[in-house]
ZAFI-162743 format. One record per residue (C-alpha): residue in three letters; x, y, z; residue number from 1. Coordinates in steps of 0.001 Angstrom, whole numbers, plus 500000, padded with zeros to 6 digits. Layout:
<sites>
marza|east|north|up|drenlo
ALA|X|Y|Z|NUM
...
</sites>
This chain:
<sites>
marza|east|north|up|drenlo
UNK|500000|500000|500000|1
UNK|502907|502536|500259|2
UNK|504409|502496|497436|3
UNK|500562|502570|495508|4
UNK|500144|506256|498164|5
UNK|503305|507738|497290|6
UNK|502924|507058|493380|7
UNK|499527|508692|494016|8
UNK|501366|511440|495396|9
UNK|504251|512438|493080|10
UNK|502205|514593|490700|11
UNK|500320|516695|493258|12
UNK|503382|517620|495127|13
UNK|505363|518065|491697|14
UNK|502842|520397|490565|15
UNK|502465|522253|494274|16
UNK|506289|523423|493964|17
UNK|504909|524535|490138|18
UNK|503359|526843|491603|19
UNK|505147|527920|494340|20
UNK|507678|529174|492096|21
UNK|505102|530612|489732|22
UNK|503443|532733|491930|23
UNK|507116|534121|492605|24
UNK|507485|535219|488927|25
UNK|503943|536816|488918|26
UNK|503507|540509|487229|27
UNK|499722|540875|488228|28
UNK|497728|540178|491145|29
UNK|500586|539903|493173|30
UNK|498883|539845|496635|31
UNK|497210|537227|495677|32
UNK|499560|534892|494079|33
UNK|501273|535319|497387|34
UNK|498213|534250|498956|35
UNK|497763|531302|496912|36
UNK|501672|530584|497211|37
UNK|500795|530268|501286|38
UNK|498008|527793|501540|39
UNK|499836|525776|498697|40
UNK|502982|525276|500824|41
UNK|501183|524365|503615|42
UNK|499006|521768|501263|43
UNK|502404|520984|500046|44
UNK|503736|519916|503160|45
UNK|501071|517874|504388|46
UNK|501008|515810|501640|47
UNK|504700|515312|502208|48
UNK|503687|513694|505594|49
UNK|501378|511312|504342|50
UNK|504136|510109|502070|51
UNK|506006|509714|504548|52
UNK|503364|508166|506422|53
UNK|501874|506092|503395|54
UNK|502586|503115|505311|55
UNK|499618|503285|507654|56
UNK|497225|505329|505570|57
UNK|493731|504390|504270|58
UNK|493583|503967|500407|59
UNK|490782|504026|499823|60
UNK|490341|507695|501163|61
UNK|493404|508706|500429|62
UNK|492392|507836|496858|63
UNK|489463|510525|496490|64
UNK|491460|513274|498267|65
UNK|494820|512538|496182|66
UNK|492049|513020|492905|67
UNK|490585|516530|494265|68
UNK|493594|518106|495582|69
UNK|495422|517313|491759|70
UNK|492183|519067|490356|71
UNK|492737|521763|492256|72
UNK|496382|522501|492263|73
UNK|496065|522558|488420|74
UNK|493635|524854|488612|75
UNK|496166|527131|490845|76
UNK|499162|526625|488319|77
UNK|496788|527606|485534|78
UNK|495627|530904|487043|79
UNK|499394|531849|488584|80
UNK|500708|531298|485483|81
UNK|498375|533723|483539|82
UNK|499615|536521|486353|83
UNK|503299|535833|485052|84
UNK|502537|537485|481361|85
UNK|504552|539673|480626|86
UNK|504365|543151|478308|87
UNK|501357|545154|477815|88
UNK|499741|543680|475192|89
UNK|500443|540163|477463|90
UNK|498441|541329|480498|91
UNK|496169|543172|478214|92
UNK|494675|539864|476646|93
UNK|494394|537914|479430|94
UNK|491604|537898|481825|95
UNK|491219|536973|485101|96
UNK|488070|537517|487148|97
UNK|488383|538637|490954|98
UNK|486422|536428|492224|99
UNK|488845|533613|490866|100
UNK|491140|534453|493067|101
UNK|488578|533978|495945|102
UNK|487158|530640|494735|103
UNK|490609|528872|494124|104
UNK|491196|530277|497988|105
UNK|488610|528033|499542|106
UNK|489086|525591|497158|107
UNK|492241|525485|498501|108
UNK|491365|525605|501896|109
UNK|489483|522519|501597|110
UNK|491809|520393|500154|111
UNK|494230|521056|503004|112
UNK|491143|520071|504974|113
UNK|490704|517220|503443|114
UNK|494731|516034|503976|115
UNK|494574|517233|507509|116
UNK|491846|514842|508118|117
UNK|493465|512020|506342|118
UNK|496611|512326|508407|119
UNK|494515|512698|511642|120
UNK|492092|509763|510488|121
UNK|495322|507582|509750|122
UNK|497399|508460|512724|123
UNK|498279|506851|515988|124
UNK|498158|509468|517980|125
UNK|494005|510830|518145|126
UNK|493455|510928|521654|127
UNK|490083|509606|520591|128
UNK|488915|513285|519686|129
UNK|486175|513786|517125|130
UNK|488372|514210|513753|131
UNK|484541|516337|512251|132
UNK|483787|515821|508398|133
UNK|486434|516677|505605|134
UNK|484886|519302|503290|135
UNK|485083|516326|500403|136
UNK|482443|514182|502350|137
UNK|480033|517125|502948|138
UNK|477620|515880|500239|139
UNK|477773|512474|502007|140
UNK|478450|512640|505699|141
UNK|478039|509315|506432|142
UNK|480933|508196|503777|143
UNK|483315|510087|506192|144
UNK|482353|507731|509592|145
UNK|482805|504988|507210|146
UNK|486176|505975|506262|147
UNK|486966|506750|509973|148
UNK|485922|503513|510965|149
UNK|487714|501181|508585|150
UNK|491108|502848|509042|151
UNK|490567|502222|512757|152
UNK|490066|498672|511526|153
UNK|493736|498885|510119|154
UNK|495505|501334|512415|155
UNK|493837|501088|515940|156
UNK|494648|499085|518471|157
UNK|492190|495935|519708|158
UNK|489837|497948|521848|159
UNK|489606|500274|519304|160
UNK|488833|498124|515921|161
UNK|486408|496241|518033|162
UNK|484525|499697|518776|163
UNK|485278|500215|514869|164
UNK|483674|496762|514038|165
UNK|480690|497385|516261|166
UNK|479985|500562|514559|167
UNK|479742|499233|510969|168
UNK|477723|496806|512387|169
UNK|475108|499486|513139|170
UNK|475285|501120|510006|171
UNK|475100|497878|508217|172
UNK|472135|497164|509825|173
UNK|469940|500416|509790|174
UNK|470401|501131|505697|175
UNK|471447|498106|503431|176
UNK|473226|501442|501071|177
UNK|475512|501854|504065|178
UNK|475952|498061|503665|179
UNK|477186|498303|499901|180
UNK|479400|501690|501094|181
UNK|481387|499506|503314|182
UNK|482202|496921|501010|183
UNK|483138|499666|497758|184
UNK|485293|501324|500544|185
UNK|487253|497872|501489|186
UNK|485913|497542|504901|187
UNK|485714|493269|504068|188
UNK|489259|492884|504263|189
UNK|489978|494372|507779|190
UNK|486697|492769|508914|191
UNK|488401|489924|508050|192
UNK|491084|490352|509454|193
UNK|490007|491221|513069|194
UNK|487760|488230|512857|195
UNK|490603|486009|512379|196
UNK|493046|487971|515173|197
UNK|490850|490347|517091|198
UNK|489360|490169|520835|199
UNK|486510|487931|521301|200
UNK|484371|491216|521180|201
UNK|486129|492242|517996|202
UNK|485253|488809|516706|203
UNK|481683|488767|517293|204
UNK|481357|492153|515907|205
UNK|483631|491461|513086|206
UNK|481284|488073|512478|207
UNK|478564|489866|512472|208
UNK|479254|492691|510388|209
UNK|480024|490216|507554|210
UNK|476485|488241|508044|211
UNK|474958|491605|507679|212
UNK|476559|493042|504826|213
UNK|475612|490310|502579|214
UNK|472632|491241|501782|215
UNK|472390|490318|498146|216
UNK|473995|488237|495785|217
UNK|476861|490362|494703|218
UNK|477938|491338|497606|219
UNK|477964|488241|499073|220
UNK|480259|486986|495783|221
UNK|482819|490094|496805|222
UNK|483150|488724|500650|223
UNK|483588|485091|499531|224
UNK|486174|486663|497044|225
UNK|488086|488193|500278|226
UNK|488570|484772|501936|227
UNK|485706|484516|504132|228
UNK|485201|480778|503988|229
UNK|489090|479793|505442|230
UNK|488556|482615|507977|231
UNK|485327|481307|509332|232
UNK|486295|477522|509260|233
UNK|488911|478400|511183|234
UNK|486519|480234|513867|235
UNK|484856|477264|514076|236
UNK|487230|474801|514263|237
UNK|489499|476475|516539|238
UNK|487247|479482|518331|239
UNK|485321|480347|520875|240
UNK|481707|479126|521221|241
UNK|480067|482368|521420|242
UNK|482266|483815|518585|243
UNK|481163|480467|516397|244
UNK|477249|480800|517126|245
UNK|477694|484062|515579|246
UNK|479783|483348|512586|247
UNK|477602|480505|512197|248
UNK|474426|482326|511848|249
UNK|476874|484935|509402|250
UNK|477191|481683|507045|251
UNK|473296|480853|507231|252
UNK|472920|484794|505935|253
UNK|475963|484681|503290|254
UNK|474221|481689|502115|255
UNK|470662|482477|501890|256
UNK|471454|485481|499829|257
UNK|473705|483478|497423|258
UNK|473082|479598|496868|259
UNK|475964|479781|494361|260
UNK|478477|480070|497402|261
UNK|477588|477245|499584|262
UNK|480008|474990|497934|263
UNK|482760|476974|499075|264
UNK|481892|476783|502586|265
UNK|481719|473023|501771|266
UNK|485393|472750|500294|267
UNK|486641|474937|503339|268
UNK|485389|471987|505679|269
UNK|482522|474347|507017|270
UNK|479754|471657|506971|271
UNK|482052|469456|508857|272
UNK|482701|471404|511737|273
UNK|478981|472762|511670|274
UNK|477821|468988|512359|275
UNK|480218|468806|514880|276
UNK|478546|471791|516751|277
UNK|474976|470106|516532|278
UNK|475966|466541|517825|279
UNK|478350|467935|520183|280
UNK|476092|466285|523582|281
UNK|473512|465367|521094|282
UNK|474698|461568|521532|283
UNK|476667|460018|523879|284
UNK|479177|459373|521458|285
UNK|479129|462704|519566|286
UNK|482799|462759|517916|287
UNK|481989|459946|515697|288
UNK|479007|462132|514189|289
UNK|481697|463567|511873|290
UNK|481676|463754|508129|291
UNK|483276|460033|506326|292
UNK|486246|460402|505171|293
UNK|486325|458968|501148|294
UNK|489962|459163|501030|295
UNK|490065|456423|503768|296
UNK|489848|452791|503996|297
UNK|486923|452788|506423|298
UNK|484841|454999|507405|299
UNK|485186|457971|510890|300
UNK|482587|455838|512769|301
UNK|483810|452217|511636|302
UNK|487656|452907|512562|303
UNK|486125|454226|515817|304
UNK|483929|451411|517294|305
UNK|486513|448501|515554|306
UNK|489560|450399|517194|307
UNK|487658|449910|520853|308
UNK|485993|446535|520171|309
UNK|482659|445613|521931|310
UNK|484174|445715|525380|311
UNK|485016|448632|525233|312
UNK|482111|450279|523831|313
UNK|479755|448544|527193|314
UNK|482033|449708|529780|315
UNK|482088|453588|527874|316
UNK|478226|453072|528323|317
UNK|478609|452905|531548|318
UNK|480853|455418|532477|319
UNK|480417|457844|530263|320
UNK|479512|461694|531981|321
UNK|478981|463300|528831|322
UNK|475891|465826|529832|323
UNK|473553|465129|526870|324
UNK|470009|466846|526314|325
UNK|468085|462946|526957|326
UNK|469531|462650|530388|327
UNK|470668|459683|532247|328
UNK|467783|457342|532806|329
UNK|467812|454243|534122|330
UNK|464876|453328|531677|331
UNK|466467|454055|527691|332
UNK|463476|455899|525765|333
UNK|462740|454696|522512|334
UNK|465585|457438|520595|335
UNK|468095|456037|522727|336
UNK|467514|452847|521792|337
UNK|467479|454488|518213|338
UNK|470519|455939|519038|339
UNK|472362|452481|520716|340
UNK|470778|450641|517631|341
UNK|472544|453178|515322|342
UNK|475941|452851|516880|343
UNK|475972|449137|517505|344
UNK|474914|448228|514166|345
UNK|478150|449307|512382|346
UNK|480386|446886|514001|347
UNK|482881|445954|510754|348
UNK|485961|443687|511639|349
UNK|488745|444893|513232|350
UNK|491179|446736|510674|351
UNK|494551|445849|510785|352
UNK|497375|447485|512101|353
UNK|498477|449241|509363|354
UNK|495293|450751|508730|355
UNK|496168|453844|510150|356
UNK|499191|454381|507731|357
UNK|496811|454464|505200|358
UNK|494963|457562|505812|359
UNK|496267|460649|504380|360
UNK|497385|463478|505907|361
UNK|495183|465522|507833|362
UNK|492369|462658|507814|363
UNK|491852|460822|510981|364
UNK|493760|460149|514277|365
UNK|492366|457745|516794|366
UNK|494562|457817|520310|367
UNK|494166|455058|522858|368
UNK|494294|455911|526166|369
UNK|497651|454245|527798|370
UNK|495570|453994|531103|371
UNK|492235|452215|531559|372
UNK|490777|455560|532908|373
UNK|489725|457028|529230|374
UNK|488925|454077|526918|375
UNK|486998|455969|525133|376
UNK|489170|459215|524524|377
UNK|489244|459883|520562|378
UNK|490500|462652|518834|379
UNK|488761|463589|515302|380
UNK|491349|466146|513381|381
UNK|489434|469428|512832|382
UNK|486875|469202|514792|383
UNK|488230|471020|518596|384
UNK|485829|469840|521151|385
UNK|488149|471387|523781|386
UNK|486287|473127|526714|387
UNK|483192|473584|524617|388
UNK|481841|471452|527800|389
UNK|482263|474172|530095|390
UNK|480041|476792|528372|391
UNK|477024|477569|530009|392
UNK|473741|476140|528402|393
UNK|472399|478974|526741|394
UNK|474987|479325|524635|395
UNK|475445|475858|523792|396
UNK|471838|475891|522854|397
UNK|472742|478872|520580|398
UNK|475312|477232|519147|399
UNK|473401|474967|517830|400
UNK|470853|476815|516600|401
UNK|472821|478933|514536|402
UNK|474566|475404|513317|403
UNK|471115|473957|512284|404
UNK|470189|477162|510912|405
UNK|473431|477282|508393|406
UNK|472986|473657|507677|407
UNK|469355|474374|507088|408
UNK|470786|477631|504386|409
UNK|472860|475422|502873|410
UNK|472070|472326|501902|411
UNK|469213|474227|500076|412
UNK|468871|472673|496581|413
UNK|472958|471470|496854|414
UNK|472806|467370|496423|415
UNK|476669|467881|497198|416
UNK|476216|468859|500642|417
UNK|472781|466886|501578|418
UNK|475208|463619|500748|419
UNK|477875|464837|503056|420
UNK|475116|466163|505847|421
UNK|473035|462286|505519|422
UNK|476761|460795|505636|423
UNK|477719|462418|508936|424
UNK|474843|461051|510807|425
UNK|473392|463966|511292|426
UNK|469678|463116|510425|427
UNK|470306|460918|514284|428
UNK|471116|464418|515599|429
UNK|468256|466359|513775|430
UNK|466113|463371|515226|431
UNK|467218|463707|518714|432
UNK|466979|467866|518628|433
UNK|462976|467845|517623|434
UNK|462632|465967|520488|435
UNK|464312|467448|523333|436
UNK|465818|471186|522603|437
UNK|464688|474485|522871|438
UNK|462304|476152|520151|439
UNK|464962|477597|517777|440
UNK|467037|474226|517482|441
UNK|463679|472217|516697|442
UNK|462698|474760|514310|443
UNK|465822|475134|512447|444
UNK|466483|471699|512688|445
UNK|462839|470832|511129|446
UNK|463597|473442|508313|447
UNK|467263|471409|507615|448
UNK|465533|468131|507510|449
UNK|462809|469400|505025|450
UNK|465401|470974|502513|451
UNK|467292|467540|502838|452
UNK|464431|465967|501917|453
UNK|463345|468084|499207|454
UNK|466681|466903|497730|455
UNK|466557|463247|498706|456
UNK|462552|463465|496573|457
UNK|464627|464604|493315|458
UNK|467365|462067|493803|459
UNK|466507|458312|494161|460
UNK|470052|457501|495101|461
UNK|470232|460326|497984|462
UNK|466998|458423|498681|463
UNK|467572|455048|498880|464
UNK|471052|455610|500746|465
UNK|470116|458109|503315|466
UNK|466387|457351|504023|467
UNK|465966|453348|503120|468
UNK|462948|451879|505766|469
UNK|465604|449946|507814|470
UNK|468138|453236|508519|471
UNK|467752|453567|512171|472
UNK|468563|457591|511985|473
UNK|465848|457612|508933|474
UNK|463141|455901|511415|475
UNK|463917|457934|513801|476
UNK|463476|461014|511843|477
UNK|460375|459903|510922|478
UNK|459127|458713|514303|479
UNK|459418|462628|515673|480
UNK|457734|463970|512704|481
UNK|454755|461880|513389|482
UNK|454510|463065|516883|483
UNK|455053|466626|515995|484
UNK|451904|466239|513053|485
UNK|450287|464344|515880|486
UNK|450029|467313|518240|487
UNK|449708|469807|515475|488
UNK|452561|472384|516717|489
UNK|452250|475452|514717|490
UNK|455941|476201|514380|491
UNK|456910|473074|513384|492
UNK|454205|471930|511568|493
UNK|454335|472596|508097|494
UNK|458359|472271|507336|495
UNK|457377|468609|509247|496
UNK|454161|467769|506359|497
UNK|456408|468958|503554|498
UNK|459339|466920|504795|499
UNK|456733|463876|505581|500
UNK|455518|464838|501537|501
UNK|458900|464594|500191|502
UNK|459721|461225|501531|503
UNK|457036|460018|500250|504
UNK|458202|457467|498321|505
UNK|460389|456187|500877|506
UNK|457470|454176|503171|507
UNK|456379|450583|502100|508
UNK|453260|449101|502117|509
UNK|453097|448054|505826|510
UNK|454036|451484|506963|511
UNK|450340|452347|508109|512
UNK|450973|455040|510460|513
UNK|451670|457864|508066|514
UNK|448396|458856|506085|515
UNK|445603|459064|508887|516
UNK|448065|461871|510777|517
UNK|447765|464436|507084|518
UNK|444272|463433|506958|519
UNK|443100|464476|510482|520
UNK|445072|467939|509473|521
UNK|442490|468172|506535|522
UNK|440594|469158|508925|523
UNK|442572|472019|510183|524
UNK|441099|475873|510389|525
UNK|444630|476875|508959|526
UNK|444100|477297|505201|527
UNK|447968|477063|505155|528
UNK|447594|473991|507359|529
UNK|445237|472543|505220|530
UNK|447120|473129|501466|531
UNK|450531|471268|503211|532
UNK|448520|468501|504263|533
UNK|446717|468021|500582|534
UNK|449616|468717|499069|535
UNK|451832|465662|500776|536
UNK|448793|463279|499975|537
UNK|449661|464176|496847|538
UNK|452643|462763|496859|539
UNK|451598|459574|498035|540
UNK|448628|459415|496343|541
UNK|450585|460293|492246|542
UNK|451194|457402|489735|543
UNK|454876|458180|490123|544
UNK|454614|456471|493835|545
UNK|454896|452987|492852|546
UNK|452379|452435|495905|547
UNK|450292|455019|494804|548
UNK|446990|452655|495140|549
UNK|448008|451597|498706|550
UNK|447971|454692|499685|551
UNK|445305|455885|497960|552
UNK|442997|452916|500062|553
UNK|444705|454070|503141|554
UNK|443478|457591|502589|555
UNK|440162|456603|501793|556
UNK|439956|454565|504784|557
UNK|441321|456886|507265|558
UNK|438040|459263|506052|559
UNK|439775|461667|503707|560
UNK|437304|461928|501060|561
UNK|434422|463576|502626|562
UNK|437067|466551|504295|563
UNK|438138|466779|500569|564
UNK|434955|467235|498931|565
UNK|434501|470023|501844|566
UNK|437220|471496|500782|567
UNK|436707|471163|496915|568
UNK|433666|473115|497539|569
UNK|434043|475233|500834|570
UNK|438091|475745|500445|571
UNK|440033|478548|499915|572
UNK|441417|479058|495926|573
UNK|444901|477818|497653|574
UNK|443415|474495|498940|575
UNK|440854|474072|496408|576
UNK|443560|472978|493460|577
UNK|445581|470261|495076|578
UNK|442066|468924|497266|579
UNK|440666|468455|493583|580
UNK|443926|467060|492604|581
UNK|443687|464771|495221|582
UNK|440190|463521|494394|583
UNK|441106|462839|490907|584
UNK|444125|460583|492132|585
UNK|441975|458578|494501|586
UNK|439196|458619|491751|587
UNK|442027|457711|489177|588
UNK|443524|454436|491399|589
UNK|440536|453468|492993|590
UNK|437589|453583|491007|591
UNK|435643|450865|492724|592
UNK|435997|452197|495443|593
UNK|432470|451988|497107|594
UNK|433166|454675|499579|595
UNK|433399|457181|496491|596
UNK|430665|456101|495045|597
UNK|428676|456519|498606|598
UNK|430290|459981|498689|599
UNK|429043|460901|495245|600
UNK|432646|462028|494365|601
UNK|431402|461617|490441|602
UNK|429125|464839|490880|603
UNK|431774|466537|492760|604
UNK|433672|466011|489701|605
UNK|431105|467191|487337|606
UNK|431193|470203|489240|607
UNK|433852|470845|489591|608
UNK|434482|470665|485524|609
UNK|432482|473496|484961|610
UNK|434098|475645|487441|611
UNK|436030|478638|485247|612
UNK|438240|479408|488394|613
UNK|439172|475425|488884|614
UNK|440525|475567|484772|615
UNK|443115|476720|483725|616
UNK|445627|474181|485586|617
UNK|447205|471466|483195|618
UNK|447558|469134|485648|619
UNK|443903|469492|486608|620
UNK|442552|469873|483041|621
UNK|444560|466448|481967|622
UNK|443588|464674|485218|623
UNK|440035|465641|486026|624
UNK|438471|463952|482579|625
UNK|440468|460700|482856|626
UNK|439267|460679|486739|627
UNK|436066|461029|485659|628
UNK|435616|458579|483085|629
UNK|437383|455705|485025|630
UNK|434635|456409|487861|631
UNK|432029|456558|485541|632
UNK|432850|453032|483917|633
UNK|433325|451340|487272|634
UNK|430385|453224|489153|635
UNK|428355|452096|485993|636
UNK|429752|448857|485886|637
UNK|428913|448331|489718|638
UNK|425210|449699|488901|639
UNK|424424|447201|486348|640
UNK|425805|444286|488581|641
UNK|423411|445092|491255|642
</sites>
């Protein structure tokens, strides 16, 4: 940066000693050239100090003054060298104006304003006094504390660029313009930087202060450009917890504004260490929840459990003090039976010895214990568990909100990162969470699971890996978002339906315990309620579930066709499309159905077909005529038998 300010700085002091000898060679307006000559030595001389001082001053700044000053200076060698005409015919044909003299005076004044600032702005030595606005920044005030706070990011001490860091934070957050000012002024870089080497206050402001300023796509692409990904995985590998809830929730902003970026929080490791934070005293045994290695021979959890043998993995049940959010019970509940089910039914054989050669660099390390004290002491490179147990609850419980909630942000749409997430184990964590955590965990952790699942429905090998019928964490899963649809919590209701909807296809025949809960919820006052609940039928109830008419019989059974002729008729616009869809499915797969034909479901049909506001919908407009002419054939059909 020095060298960059003191090339910007040759010219304006070449052409300041221009015209301090020019206005000593002037033949008119000599009181004034000699006023002029003043106010340019002393602009002369200050911009002498901040070459010599170019090591610690703000370019960006710098930049804009450098640019007016020049202006102006050429302006003041132009006019002092008119007074220097000589003979009469000389000063006869040229003309200056008075009030030139005047305007290039405050002109001048201004730009040594605007250096005197910069100096004082860029110094060491400001005895935190209020520096005021440089005449440049009068159109803009607020570009000036911007200015004054990023060079306190580079120049001030700790205390200082953490007050800097909180104070960006403010402006980022009251106008998203002051947002896009910090960023066009550099204020990323430093942000950065404190982040990575500040206080823990600096940190969290610093953390937050990035979150914040991506507010759109763009921006977002300039802070990933700046490094932000190695910066925060090493805050959460290495940090504190209270500094990683917060740089957490910065990634679930960064990538909610810009899906394009989340695979370079993946390739920094950043989805590892986040689903270390969530099973951290999740499960008893929450360093093996840790992303599989590919590289390896075996996978994190296999080399774990076949380094300690069976043995060894009863007597760590036993012993164990891990604080975890189920408690110790002398009775297990059903999820930690999931849970012991899950971890017990990966015993491979024991590797060999050399397995551990194998692994390259960086990968894993398992340590035994030399004592019989810690059998069960593992250590997981990259992922620093180290005093997180000593935080108090609340912020543990923020930590892993903030986790779930950057999971949740991104693993959006990205099959990439819903492999690695369903590889980790996590969906056993997500499980265990909607049970027993407080509201923000469960709700972030129901809005991960549903964008996992929304993935997993596009992808039948995501599917069938992650979410077969005999995956312990996939029952689990499952099992919780039964009982949340059974006691119809608002907050967590509708991410559960759609994630219930999107594994549809996942369930076999003799799973009987999903469609009567989304029926009951057709029912439900809540129009929005209502629409999730018809529109996860759907999904069972479509030709392309290869179970489509078991499910279609198990809908009819559990009493869903009269609340979907209500609806058909009664509903609002927003439940009236996928009810009628609905219909037409069961009507479509079940045509002998003798509870339709009880219903009348035919007329409901015909009705429906001359609706204007129920046409216009291909799917309805292809599916309501061959619904109705497979019901008519059977219904017919039944008629004439009887």
């Amino acid at each position: 940066m020095a060298g960059v300010v003191k090339q910007l700085l040759a010219r304006p002091i070449q052409v300041a000693d221009m015209v301090t000898k020019a206005a000593d060679e002037a033949q008119s307006f000599k009181q004034d050239c000699q006023e002029i000559k003043g106010k340019t030595e002393k602009l002369a001389g200050l911009l002498r100090q901040v070459a010599r001082a170019s090591n610690d001053i703000y370019e960006r700044p710098t930049r804009r003054i450098v640019d007016e000053t020049e202006q102006v200076l050429d302006k003041a060698l132009t006019l002092v060298l008119k007074c220097g005409a000589t003979g009469f015919l000389g000063r006869l044909f040229t003309i200056i104006p008075a009030a030139a003299f005047r305007k290039l005076s405050m002109q001048l004044e201004n730009s040594i304003g605007d250096v005197s600032w910069l100096l004082a702005v860029s110094g060491d030595n400001r005895d935190d006094e209020y520096l005021g606005l440089p005449p440049i920044a009068a159109n803009e005030p607020i570009l000036c504390l911007i200015w004054e706070q990023i060079a306190n990011l580079y120049t001030g001490t700790l205390e200082e660029r953490a007050d800097a860091s909180a104070s960006l934070v403010s402006l980022a957050r009251d106008n998203d313009r002051y947002g896009k000012l910090i960023i066009e002024e550099g204020g990323v870089v430093p942000l950065l930087k404190l982040a990575k080497e500040g206080n823990p206050e600096g940190q969290e402001n610093a953390a937050r202060a990035i979150g914040l300023l991506g507010r759109d796509a763009e921006s977002v692409e300039q802070i990933v450009n700046a490094g932000v990904c190695a910066v925060f995985a090493k805050i959460l590998k290495e940090g504190q917890m209270k500094v990683q809830s917060i740089v957490a929730w910065a990634v679930s902003e960064l990538a909610a504004h810009h899906p394009k970026c989340q695979d370079h929080f993946s390739q920094n490791n950043i989805i590892r260490f986040l689903v270390s934070h969530i099973a951290f005293e999740t499960v008893q045994e929450h360093s093996k929840y840790t992303i599989v290695n590919k590289q390896g021979v075996s996978s994190i959890h296999s080399v774990l459990v076949a380094s300690k043998g069976p043995d060894s993995h009863k007597k760590e049940e036993t012993e164990s003090n891990i604080n975890r959010p189920l408690g110790n019970r002398a009775v297990p509940t059903q999820m930690q039976n999931v849970v012991a089910n899950t971890l017990k039914g990966k015993n491979p054989t024991p590797p060999q010895p050399n397995n551990q050669a194998n692994h390259p660099k960086g990968g894993l390390q398992v340590s035994h214990a030399k004592s019989n004290h810690h059998p069960h002491h593992v250590s997981i490179s990259g992922t620093s568990i180290k005093g997180r147990e000593f935080e108090d609850p609340a912020t543990k419980a923020q930590m892993k909100a903030m986790a779930a909630r950057a999971l949740w942000q991104l693993c959006k749409g990205n099959l990439s990162i819903c492999r690695s997430i369903t590889e980790s184990r996590a969906l056993l964590c997500f499980a265990i969470l909607l049970e027993k955590s407080t509201d923000d965990v469960k709700y972030y952790s129901a809005m991960a699971l549903m964008e996992i699942t929304a993935v997993a429905e596009q992808n039948a090998d995501l599917r069938r890996s992650s979410f077969k019928p005999t995956s312990p964490a996939a029952k689990a899963v499952v099992d919780q978002l039964l009982k949340i649809i059974e006691k119809t919590d608002t907050e967590l209701l509708v991410p559960c339906i759609k994630t219930i909807g999107h594994l549809a296809r996942t369930f076999r025949a003799t799973e009987t315990r999903i469609v009567t809960p989304l029926v009951k919820l057709l029912d439900e006052t809540e129009p929005e309620v209502s629409m999730e609940a018809v529109m996860a039928l759907n999904k069972f109830a479509t030709p392309k579930n290869f179970l489509h008419v078991n499910h279609s019989k198990a809908i009819v059974k559990a009493g869903g066709v009269k609340h979907l002729i209500q609806l058909v008729y009664f509903g609002e616009q927003m439940v009236q499309f996928p009810s009628l869809t609905l219909l037409c499915y069961i009507a479509y797969n079940i045509p002998d159905s003798e509870v339709l034909a009880q219903d009348e479901v035919l007329i409901v049909l015909e009705w429906a077909s001359k609706q204007a506001h129920l046409s216009g919908d291909p799917d309805i407009d292809d599916l309501l005529p061959e619904a109705k002419s497979r019901l008519e054939l059977y219904q017919s059909r039944g008629k004439r038998f009887h």
